[in-house]
C-alpha positions in Angstrom: 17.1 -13.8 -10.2 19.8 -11.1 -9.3 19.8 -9.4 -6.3 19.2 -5.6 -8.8 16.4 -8.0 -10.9 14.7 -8.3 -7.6 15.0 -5.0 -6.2 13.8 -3.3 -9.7 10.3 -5.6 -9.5 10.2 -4.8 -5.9 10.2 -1.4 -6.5 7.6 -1.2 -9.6 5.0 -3.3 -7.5 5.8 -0.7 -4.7 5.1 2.1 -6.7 1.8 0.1 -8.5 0.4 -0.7 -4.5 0.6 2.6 -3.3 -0.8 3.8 -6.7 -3.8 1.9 -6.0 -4.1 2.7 -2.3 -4.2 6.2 -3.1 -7.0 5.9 -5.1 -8.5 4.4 -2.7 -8.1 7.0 -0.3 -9.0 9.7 -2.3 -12.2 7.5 -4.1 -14.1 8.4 -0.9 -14.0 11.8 -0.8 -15.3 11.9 -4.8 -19.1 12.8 -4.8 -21.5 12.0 -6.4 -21.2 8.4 -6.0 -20.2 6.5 -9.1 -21.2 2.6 -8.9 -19.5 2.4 -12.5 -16.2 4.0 -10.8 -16.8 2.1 -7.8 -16.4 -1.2 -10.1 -14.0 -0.3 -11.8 -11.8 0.6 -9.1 -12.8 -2.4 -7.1 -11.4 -4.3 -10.0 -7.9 -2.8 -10.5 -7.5 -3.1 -6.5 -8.1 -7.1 -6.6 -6.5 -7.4 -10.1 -3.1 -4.7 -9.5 -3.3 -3.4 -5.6 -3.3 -6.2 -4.2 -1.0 -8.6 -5.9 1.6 -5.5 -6.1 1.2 -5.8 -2.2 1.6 -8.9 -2.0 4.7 -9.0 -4.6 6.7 -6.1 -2.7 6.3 -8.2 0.5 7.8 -11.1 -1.1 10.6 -9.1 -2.9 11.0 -7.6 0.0 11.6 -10.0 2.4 13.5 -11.9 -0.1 16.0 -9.2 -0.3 16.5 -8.6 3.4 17.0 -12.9 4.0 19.5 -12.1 0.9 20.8 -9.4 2.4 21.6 -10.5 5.9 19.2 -7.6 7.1 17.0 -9.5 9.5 19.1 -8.2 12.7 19.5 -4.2 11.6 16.5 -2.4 13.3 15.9 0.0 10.7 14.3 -2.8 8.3 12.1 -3.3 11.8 10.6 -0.4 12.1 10.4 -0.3 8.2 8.4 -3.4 8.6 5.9 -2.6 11.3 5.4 0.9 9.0 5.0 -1.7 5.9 2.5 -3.5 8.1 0.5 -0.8 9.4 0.2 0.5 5.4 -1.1 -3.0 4.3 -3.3 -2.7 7.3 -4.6 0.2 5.5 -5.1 -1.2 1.8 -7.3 -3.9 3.7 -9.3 -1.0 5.4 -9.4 0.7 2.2 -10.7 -2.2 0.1 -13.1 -3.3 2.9 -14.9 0.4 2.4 -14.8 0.3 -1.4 -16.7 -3.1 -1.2 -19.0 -1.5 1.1 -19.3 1.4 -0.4 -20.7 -0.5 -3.3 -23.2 -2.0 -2.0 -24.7 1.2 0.4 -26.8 3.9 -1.6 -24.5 6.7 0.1 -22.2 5.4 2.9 -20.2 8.0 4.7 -16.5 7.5 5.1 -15.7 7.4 8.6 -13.5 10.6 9.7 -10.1 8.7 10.1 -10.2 7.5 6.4 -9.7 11.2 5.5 -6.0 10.7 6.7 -5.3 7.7 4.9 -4.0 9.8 1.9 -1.8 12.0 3.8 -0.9 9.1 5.9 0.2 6.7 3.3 2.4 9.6 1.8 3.9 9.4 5.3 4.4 6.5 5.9 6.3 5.6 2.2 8.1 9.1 2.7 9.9 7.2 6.3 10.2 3.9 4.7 12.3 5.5 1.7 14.4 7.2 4.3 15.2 4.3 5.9 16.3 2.4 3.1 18.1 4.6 1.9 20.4 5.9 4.8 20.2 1.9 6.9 20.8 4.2 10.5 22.0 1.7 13.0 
């Protein structure tokens, strides 16, 4: 597969994880508690989110051992920013699983970031891609 084959898939299961962890970010502050939409979302995250995530991390680091990119400290700190995202998705799927099974479980007060954090966090990864500062 070409370097611009690679990069396109990346970028689609990019878009389709942080799709699905804003969903789950937002899912908790939804009311009244749906266990139909709970299922359902628990689904597409184990079916979509998930494998997307763990596609773009391949992709990913495929490109940069293809790039020669493993000494340039922007793809660094895009990778401890990429790390501290998937970090989230697991924190995020760990409460919609738990969320299932509770009658009305209250989302702890940091969750309520996770939305405005994941933003964020892609908004600083797509800068650094894009401009590569040294």
């Amino acid at each position: 597969m070409t370097y611009l084959w690679i990069k396109a898939v990346h970028l689609v299961a990019v878009m389709a994880w942080i799709g699905g962890m804003l969903v789950l970010a937002l899912l908790p502050l939804q009311e009244p508690r749906d266990r139909r939409l709970l299922d359902i979302v628990g689904r597409w995250d184990r079916r979509v989110t998930a494998p997307a995530m763990l596609l773009a991390w391949c992709l990913g680091l495929t490109m940069a051992l293809q790039a020669h990119w493993l000494s340039s400290p922007w793809l660094w700190i895009k990778l401890v920013i990429a790390a501290a995202v998937s970090a989230t998705h697991g924190v995020l799927s760990g409460r919609l699983r738990r969320a299932a099974d509770a009658a009305r479980p209250k989302p702890p007060v940091l969750l309520r970031f996770a939305a405005p954090f994941i933003l964020i966090a892609v908004t600083s990864i797509v800068v650094l891609v894009v401009t590569k500062p040294a």
